[in-house]
N, C-alpha and C positions, 0 to 999 in steps of 0.2 A: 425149643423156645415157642412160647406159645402166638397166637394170632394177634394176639392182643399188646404184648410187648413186641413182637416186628413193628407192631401199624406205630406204637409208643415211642419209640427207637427212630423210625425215619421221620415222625413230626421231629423230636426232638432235633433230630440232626437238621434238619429245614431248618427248623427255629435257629440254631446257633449259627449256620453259615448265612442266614440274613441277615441276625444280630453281627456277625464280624462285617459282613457287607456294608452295612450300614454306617459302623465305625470306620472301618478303611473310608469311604466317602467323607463323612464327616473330617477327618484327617487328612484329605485329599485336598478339601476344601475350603481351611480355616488353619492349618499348620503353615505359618510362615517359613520361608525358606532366605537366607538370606547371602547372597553371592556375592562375593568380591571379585574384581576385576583389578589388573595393576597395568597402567596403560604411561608407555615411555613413548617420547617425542621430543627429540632435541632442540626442536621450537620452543618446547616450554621454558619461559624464562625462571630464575634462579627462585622468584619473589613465590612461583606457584608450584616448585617442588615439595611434593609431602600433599597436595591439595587435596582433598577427598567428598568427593559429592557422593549424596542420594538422591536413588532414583523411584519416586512414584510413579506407578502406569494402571490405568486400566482399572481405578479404583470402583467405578459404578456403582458409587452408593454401599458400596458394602461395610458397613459397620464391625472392627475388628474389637468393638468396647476396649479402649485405653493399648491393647497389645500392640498396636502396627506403630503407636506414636512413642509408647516405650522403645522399643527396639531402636528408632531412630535418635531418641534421647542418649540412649547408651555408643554408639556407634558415635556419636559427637562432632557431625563434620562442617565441615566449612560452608558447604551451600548444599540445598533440598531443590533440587528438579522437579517437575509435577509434566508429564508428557503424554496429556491429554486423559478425557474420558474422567478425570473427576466424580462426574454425574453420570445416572445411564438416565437416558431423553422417554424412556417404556415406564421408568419406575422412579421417578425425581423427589427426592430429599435432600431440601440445600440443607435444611440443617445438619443430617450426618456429615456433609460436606464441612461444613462451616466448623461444627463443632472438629472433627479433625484438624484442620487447620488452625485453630484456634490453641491444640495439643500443643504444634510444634513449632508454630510461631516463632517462641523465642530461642529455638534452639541455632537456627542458622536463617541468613537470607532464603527466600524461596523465590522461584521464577518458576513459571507457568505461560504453558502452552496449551492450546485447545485441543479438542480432539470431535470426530463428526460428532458425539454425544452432544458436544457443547452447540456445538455448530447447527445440527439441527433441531434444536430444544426451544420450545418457546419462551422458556424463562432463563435463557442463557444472559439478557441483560443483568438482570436482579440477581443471578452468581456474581457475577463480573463487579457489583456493588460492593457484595460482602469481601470479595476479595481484596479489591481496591480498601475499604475501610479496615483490613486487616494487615493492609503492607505486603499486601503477595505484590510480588511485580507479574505482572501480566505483558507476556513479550510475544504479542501474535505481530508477526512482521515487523518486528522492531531488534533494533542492534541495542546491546548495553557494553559498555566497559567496565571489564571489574580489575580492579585495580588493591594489588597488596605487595605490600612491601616494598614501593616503588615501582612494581613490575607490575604489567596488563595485558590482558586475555581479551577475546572478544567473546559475545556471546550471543548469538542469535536466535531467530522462533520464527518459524513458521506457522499461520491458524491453519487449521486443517480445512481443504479444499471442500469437503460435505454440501458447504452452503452453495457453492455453485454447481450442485449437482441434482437431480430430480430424483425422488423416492424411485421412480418407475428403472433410471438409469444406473442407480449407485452402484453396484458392483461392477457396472464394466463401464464408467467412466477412467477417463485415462486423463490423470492430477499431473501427468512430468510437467505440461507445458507451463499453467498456473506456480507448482514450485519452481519450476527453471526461475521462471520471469522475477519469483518473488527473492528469489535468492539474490537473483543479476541486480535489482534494487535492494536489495540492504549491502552489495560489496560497495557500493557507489561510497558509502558513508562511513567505512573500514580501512583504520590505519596500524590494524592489528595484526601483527604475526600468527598468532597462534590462536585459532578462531574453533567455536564449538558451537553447533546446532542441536536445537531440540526439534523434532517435528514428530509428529504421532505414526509417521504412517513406514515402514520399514522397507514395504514393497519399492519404493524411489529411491533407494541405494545406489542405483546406475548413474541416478540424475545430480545426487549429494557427490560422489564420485567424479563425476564432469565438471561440476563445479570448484571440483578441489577445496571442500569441506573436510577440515583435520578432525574431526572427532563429532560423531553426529549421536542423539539419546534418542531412540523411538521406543514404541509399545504396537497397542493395536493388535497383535496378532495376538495375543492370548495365550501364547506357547503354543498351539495348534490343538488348544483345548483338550484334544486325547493324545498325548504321546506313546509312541509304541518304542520299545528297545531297537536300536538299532536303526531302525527308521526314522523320529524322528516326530516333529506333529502333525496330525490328521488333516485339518481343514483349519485355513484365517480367512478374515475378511480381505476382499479385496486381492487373494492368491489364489483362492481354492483349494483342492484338496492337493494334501503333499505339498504343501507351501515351503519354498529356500529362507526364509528368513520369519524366524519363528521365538531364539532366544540364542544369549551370546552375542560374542563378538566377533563383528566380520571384515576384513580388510582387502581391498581392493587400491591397487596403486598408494598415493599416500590418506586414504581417506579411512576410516574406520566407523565403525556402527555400532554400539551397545543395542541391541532389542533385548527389551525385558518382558516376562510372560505377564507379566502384571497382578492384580490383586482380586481381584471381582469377576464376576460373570454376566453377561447379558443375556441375549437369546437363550443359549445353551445354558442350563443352568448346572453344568457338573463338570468338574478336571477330574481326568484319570492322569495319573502319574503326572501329575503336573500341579505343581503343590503353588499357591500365592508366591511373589517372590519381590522381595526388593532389594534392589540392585546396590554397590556401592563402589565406586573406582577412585581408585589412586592414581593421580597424575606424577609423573616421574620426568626429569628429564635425561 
């Protein structure tokens, strides 16, 4: 073979293993993934057998054009979760927000929690507008009752602790004491059996735990943005690297946790084996 088809031959091969490079990414990064979870608890009263929530996390802005609000049109459930991060606070577009919202609206109730993105954003009021004029419920430290078929659930939210926190400190403030406190004030207000938490942040599982929180929804951790086989995700905010709570479901005494890898990207702008994913669970009793 002559000099000229080798040198021919390894561009070409470069070319095509960056071009496949490139589509794995691209695929990595915009292929929805979408998990079901089926979650029994004999507290669940009869009215909320069969119940099925989705779960958005970690959306920052990212724009899936009409795909992410299909998927949940087709899936048809009872209530839409939103657990933080909406907006990323580096690169804010309420309208991609909005205009999503605006997708699924009528598909089921939605309740929404904040997450630091919101929390530390300077246009986090003027979100907070459009959602209000759109019927999100917005549940940062607030209890709702939802009530079907004569039978009621509780349902609570956490705002994520961000705002009391200093850019210089954020990663190794330590949020248990702020959610302990906030949680001890919303049971004050709770005559609900079977009680469900949103808060963004996954790492306080000890603290949802102590409280004897039955079913709690977080995000934030991004799946560990690179997942490796076997191991597990690389690095979350707020864990570091090799983070325990990353995606799934984790149970501890009678408390449970859904972490979802979420949708978007901030800082990091790539998932390796860690495809978008939105959640969806079946409450059973």
């Amino acid at each position: 073979m002559k000099l000229k088809d080798k040198r021919f031959k390894k561009i070409f091969s470069i070319a095509a293993a960056a071009a496949l490079l490139a589509l794995f990414s691209i695929w990595q990064n915009n292929g929805i993934v979408i998990t079901h979870y089926q979650y029994t608890n004999h507290k669940i009263p009869e009215g909320f057998d069969n119940f099925t929530i989705v779960q958005v996390s970690d959306l920052h802005n990212k724009d899936f054009h009409g795909r992410l609000s299909e998927k949940i049109k087709a899936i048809n459930p009872d209530m839409i979760v939103i657990t933080g991060d909406l907006i990323d606070r580096r690169n804010t577009n309420i309208d991609v927000a909005v205009q999503f919202i605006e997708e699924i609206i009528q598909t089921a109730p939605i309740y929404y929690v904040s997450g630091n993105h919101e929390q530390l954003s300077e246009i986090f009021g003027e979100l907070k507008e459009e959602l209000n004029q759109r019927n999100v419920n917005i549940i940062d430290n607030t209890f709702e009752v939802l009530n079907r078929n004569g039978d009621r659930i509780g349902l609570m939210g956490i705002a994520d602790p961000a705002i009391h926190q200093t850019e210089r400190s954020y990663l190794w403030y330590d949020s248990s004491a702020y959610v302990r406190s906030s949680i001890e004030a919303l049971y004050k207000s709770i005559d609900t059996e079977f009680n469900i938490l949103l808060s963004h942040r996954p790492e306080l599982f000890d603290v949802y735990e102590e409280m004897k929180v039955d079913l709690v929804f977080s995000g934030h951790a991004h799946g560990g943005q690179v997942r490796i086989p076997l191991v597990g995700g690389l690095v979350a905010p707020n864990q570091g690297f090799f983070p325990k709570y990353t995606e799934g479901m984790y149970t501890n005494g009678t408390t449970s946790m859904i972490v979802s890898r979420g949708l978007g990207n901030s800082i990091i702008p790539l998932r390796i084996l860690n495809r978008p994913e939105l959640v969806v669970v079946t409450l059973n009793r």
